[in-house]
Each structure stands twice: as structure tokens, then as C-alpha cells.
N, C-alpha and C positions, 0 to 999 in steps of 0.2 A: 376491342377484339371481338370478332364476329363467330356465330357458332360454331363455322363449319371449320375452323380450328382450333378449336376444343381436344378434337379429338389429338391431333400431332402434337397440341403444346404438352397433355397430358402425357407422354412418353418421353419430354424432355424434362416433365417435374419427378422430385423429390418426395412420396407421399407421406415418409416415416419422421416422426417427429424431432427425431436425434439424427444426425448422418454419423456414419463412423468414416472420419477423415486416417483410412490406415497407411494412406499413402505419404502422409506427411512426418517427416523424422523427428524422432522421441529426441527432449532431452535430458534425457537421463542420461547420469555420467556428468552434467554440465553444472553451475551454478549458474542461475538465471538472474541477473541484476539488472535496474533501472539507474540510469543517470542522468540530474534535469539541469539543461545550464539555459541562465535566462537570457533571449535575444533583445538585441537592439538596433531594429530594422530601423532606414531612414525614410522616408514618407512616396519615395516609390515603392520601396521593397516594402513598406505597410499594405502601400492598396493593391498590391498583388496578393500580398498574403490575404486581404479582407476578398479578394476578385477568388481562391480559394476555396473559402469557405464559403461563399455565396453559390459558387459552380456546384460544390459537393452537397450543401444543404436543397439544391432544386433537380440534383441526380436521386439525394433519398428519398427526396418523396416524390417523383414519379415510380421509383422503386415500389414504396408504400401501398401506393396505388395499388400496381400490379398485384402485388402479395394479397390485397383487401379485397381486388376483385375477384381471386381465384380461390380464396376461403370463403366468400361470401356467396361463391356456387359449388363447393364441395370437390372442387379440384386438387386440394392436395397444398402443401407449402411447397414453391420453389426451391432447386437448390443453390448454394450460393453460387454454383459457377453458371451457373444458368445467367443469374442476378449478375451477374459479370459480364457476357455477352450481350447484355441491353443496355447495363450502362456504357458500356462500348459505344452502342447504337445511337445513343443519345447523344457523347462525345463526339464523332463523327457526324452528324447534321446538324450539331449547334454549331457556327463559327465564332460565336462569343465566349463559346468552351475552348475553345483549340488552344490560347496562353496556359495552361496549368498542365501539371503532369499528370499525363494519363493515369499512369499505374496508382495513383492516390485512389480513382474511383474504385478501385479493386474493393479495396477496405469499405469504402463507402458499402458495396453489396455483402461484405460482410458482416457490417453492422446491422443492416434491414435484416438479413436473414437471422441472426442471432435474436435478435432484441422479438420475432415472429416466433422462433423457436422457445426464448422463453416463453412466453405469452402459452404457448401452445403445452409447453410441462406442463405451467404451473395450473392448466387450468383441468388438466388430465388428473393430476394430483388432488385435486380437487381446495387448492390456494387462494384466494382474494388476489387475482393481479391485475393491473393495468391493462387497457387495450394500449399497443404502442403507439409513440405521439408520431402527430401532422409536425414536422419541423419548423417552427415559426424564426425567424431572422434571431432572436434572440438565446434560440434554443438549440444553436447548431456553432459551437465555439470550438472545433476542433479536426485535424483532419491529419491522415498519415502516411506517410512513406515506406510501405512493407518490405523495400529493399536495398542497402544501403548501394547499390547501383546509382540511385536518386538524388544522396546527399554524402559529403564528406568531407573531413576536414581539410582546408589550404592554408597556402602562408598568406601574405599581404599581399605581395605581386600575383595569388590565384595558382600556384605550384604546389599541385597533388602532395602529399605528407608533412605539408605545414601544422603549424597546430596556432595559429592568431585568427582566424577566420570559419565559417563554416558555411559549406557551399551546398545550397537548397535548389532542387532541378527547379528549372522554370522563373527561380527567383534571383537567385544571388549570391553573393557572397556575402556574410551578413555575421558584423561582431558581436560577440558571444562574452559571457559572465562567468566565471567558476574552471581553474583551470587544472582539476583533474584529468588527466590521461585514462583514455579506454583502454583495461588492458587487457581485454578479449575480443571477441568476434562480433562485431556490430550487428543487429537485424533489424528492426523495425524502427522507425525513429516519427514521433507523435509531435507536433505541433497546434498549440495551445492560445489561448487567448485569456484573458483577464481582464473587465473593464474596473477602471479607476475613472470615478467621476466620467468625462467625459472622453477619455483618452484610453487605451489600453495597453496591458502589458504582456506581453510576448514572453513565451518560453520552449523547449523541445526538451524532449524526454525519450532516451534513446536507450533502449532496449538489448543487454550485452551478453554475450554465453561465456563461460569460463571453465578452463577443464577442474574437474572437480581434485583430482591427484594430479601429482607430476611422474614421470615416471622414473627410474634411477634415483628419487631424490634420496640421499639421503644425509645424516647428520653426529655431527661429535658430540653433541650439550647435551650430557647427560641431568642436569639440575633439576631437583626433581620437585620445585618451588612453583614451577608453571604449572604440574602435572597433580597437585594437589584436590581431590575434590571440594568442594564449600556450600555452604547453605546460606541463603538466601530470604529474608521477608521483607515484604513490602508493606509500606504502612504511609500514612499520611501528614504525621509530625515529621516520619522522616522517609524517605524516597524509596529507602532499600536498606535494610542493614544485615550484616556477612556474621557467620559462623566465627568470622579470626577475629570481628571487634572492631571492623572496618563499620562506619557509620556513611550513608549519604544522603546530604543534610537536603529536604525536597524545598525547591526554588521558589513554591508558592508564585508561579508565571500571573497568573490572572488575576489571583488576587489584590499582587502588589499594584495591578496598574485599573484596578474594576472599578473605583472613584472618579479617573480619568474618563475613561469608558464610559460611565452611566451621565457623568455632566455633557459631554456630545451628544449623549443618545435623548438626553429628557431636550437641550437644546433645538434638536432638529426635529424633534416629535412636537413643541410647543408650537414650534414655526409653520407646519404642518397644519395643525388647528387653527392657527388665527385664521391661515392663507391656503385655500384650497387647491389655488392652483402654484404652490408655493413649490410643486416636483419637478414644475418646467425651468424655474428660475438658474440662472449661473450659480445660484450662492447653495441652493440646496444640493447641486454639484461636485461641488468644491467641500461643502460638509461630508457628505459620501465618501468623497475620494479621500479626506483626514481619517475619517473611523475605518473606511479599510483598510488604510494606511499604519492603522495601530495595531488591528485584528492580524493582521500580517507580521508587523514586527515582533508580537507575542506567540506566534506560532512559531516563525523562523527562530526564536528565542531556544526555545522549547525541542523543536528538535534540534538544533547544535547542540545544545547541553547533552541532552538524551543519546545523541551518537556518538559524541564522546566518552560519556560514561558508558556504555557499553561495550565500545572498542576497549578499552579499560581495562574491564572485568573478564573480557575474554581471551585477552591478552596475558592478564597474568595468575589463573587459576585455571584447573582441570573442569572435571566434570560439577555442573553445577546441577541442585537441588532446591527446587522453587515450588511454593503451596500453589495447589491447584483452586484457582479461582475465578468464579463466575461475577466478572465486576459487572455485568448488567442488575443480573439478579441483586448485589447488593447494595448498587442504585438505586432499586426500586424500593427492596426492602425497606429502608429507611426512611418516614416521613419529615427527618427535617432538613430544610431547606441549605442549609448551610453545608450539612454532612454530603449532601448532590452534587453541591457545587464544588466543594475539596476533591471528590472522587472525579470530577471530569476535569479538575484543573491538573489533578497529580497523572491519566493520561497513562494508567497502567497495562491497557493493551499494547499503546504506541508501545512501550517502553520493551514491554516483554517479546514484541514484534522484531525488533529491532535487535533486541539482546538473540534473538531465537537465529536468524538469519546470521549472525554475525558468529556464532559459536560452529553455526553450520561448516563454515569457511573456517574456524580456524580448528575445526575436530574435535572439538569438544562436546559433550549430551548436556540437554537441558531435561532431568529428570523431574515430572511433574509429583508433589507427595501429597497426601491429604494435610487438612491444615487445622484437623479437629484438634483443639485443646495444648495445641504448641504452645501457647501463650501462658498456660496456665498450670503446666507440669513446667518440674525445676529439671533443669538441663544436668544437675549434678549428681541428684538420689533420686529422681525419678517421681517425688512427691506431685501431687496436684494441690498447690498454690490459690486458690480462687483468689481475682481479683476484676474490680470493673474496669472500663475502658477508660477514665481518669487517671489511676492508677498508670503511672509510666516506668516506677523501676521495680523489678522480680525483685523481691527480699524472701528468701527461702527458712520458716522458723526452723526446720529441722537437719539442714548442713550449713546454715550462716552463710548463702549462697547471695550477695546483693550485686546484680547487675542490671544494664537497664533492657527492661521486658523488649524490644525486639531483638535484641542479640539473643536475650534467652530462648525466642521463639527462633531464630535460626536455628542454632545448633540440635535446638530440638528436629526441626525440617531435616539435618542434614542428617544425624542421627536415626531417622527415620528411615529415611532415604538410603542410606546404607544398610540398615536392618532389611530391606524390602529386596534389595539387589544380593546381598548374602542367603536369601533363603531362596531367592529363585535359582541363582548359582548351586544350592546344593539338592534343590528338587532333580535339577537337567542331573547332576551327577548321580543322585540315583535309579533315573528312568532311564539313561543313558550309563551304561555299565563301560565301565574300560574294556576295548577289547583288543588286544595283542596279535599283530602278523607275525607267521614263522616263518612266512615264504626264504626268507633272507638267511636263516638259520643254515 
């Protein structure tokens, strides 16, 4: 770009760090959920998808470019539709571009612009951040569909509202894994890659709005067994246990399988040192694609479990009452090696992530309480109990209270929890006076 448009490009840039997108609709009011079902493209419908993400990885970084050269003379960050109308530009004179679907690069210019814009916060903030990356072939595994215009579900014979197939612009029809029904409004739909050894794995992850109420609904079940509140601790003998004496026993995922684990990993690291060039070989390959093959199966493990238990719990109790806790912090806290490893296998954000969302939808609150000294006060008389972390059943000397220390620690949570909700309840009623219409009188 030559100087003497400078001046014109700078009235089509963006100069402010943040754009306020007001023109794009809120969703509020909606439930926003992700749904991933894994494909299984056959070896045209691969190297289309790989012709894809090769198109989309050498759109961003002429993107890049641009963006690098116009910060790097105090021109300002573009804005992304700006970054939209050049990669336009670029789709249009490449002829090797024209198989893919336009509207994918859309997103492409919204990631250059994003990933610029961070960059450009965090440095105003005055943050340690990255300058964003050059796209190297390996570092560009994914690309998206912003409108389900682009993709949808068919049958077998390709007949619009089938549900056996899923139909990618530009690609195919292409079977699909995981046969949940979308049962909101599709928008965005993300296409993935995954390498295994030498092979990859294929998935989409499609982006769904849901009205948050219904409207008219309503209902005869008065039972008031759902609507109950409960308390909640989390702990790492056991996964979670309830206020009512409900216990959930934690799966120990990593553990049970970390023997397995470490004899691949010391195997393939051996092999490594004999033989230096042992990374090119078929076999060191084939190692690879086993140990992710495990790492995989122990995560997929890990959450089924986890979103079953939590559909569970939100299913069949009211408002829940859960200690508010910093698991990084007590990650860190701890220098022994073993107590690290419990805390990232038990996976307590996932969980409560998951629990948080899911309560969302079915109306329920996840009230967070502090979590000082739950353990250690009797849930009966109120005493404070001292005991160490050893120590696994409450035995109270002063009301003969013996149950085992996390349930004690629930009720105490819940207990709490409800004390906290009652006295805010009657602050509003005294700053807030009743006050009476006579209009009607």
C-alpha cells in the first residue's frame, strides 16, 4: 500500500480499541448452548475440508499483514468489516479459493480483528500479552459457518429435515455421531480438526439459542420434593455430598488409569533418546495416536459422568447452596504433589460449570456461601469441633452428633445459606416499608 492512500484507507479504519457492535441483537431472554457431534467425512469430503482450512489459514495472514502494517505506522486497527471486504478481495482473485464457502472468511476477519483487539487491551491495561501469531499450517485447525444458511441437517436421499446426515456448503453431505435433536435456533456452526497419529479427527460444534421461558406454560405438580433447597460440599474422597445424606462417590478418572499412562509415556520418551530421529518414524505415530487415544477416552469418561450427575441434581432439588471456592488458589496453596494431582483429576470448575448452566435451564439458583469453618462447627448445637483433614467422620462431644464430616459440612453450607437469604429478605422489608393503594377504595 502506497502513501498516497493513507490518507482514504484511514477513513475506512476503525481507530478505538473496542468497537461497540450495537447493531447486532442481544441474547438475552435466550439460553445459549453448544452442541458437538463428531464427523465422519470420507476422503473427498476430507480433503475439502483440509482445501478449507488451508484457504482460511492464508486469508488470515494476509489479514495479519494488513493489520501489522497499519499499527506499525500509527494508522489505527481496522475494523472487522472493513477485514471483510479484503478478504472478499482475495476470494475473488484467487481461483484456487472459489471451491469453499465464501461466507466462512467472514469469521476468518473476525478472528484477525479480535485476537488485534485483544493484543491492543491487554497492552493499554498495561498486561504481559502476546503479539498475535503468523498462522503456520499447523496452527490453523478450524473454521466456521456464521450462518446456518451454509449447513443443515438432511436425510439419506439429501431431503431438507432429515436428521441421518449433515449437509456442509461447499462440502457435502457428511455422517455424523451423537444423535441429539437441536431443539432451538441454530447459528453458528464451528468445524474442527483433531490429529491422531497420523490421521485426523473431525467434529462440529454448532451453536443453538433457546427461549429462556415459555409462554402460557403452565402446571398441576404441586410436590414440593423438587422445590426443596439443599447444600452442597465438594471434596475429594468424595465428589460432592448433600445436605439430605446423599453422598457422590468421586471416580478417581486419572488416577485409576495414570499406571497405564505413565508406562506409554516413559516408553515413547525412551525411544526418543535412543533414536533422534525416532519423531519421523510410523511407530512413534502410532504411539502418539494410543496416548491420545487414552487422554481422550479419560476425558469423554469424565464428562458423561459429570453431566449426568448434574442433570441429576438439578432435576431433583430447588435452590442449591455451594462453598465458594477459589480451586486455583488451593492448587497452588498446597506443596504436595499428590494433593495437585487429586484436585485437577476431581475437575471441580468442570463440574460446577456444568452444574451452573444446567440449574440455569431448569430455574433453579446456585447460591455461592463462604465455606469458613463448615467443617468444623456441628451442624446440630453449633459447637466448633476442631479436627484435621485425616479426620473423616464429625463426632460432636457435646450433642453425640456422629456423622460423616462432609455431610456435616453441607448442612452447615445450607444452613448458612439460608441464614444469609433470610436476613437480606428482611433488610429489603425494612428499607422498603409496605405501602398501600386506596385508589380502589
Amino acid at each position: 500500500m502506497g502513501k498516497d492512500n493513507f490518507h482514504s484507507f484511514r477513513k475506512e479504519c476503525t481507530h478505538s480499541v473496542i468497537s461497540n457492535n450495537s447493531g447486532e441483537k442481544s441474547d438475552e431472554g435466550y439460553f445459549v448452548r453448544t452442541t458437538e457431534y463428531a464427523l465422519y467425512p470420507n476422503r473427498e469430503q476430507e480433503r475439502k475440508l483440509l482445501l478449507f482450512l488451508e484457504v482460511c489459514r492464508e486469508v488470515y495472514n494476509r489479514l495479519w499483514k494488513v493489520c501489522k502494517f497499519l499499527l506499525e505506522r500509527n494508522l489505527g486497527l481496522p475494523s472487522d468489516r472493513y477485514l471483510m471486504d479484503i478478504a472478499r478481495g482475495i476470494w475473488n482473485h484467487n481461483e484456487w479459493m472459489k471451491p469453499i464457502y465464501q461466507n466462512c472468511l467472514n469469521d476468518v476477519a473476525k478472528r484477525v480483528h479480535k485476537a488485534f483487539r485483544s493484543f491492543l487491551k491487554g497492552r493499554k491495561e498495561g498486561r504481559n500479552v502476546g503479539y498475535p501469531r503468523y498462522k503456520s499450517r499447523n496452527r490453523y485447525d478450524s473454521f466456521t459457518y456464521p450462518h446456518p444458511q451454509g449447513y443443515y441437517f438432511v436425510s439419506k436421499d439429501g431431503k431438507k429435515g432429515g436428521f441421518d446426515r449433515i449437509r456442509l456448503g461447499k462440502i457435502g453431505n457428511i455422517r455424523f455421531g451423537n444423535r441429539f435433536r437441536i431443539p432451538g435456533i441454530m447459528k453458528t456452526a464451528t468445524i474442527s480438526r483433531t490429529r491422531v497419529g497420523k490421521e485426523y479427527r473431525w467434529k462440529i460444534c454448532i451453536v443453538w439459542t433457546v427461549n429462556k421461558f415459555t409462554e402460557h406454560q403452565t402446571s398441576l405438580d404441586f410436590e414440593d420434593s423438587y422445590s426443596k433447597p439443599i447444600g452442597m460440599d465438594l471434596g475429594l474422597r468424595s465428589l460432592a455430598a448433600f445436605s439430605d445424606g446423599t453422598v457422590i462417590p468421586n471416580d478417581n478418572t486419572y488416577h485409576r488409569k495414570e499406571s497405564e499412562l505413565a508406562k506409554v509415556q516413559r516408553k515413547l520418551s525412551k525411544a526418543i533418546e535412543d533414536n533422534p530421529d525416532y519423531r519421523r518414524s510410523d511407530d512413534y505415530y502410532r504411539m502418539r495416536a494410543r496416548l491420545t487415544h487414552k487422554f481422550r477416552k479419560l476425558k469423554n469418561h469424565r464428562r458423561d459422568l459429570y453431566h449426568k450427575t448434574t442433570r441429576d441434581i438439578t432435576n431433583n432439588h430447588g435452590d442449591i447452596y455451594a462453598e465458594s471456592l477459589n480451586v486455583k488458589e488451593l492448587s497452588e496453596e498446597t506443596e504436595s504433589k499428590t494433593m495437585k494431582k487429586q484436585f485437577r483429576d476431581a475437575a471441580w470448575t468442570t463440574f460446577m460449570n456444568m452444574l451452573s448452566y444446567k440449574a440455569e435451564e431448569a430455574g433453579t439458583i446456585i447460591h455461592e456461601v463462604n465455606p469458613a469453618y463448615t467443617s468444623q462447627i456441628c451442624s446440630r448445637c453449633g459447637n466448633i469441633v476442631e479436627k484435621d483433614l485425616s479426620v473423616r467422620t464429625h463426632e460432636c462431644p457435646y450433642c453425640n452428633l456422629r456423622v460423616d464430616r462432609d455431610i456435616n459440612a453441607a448442612r452447615n453450607i445450607l444452613k448458612r445459606g439460608l441464614g444469609a437469604a433470610r436476613q437480606v429478605r428482611g433488610q429489603r422489608q425494612i428499607s422498603e416499608p409496605l405501602s398501600v393503594s386506596t385508589s380502589g377504595i
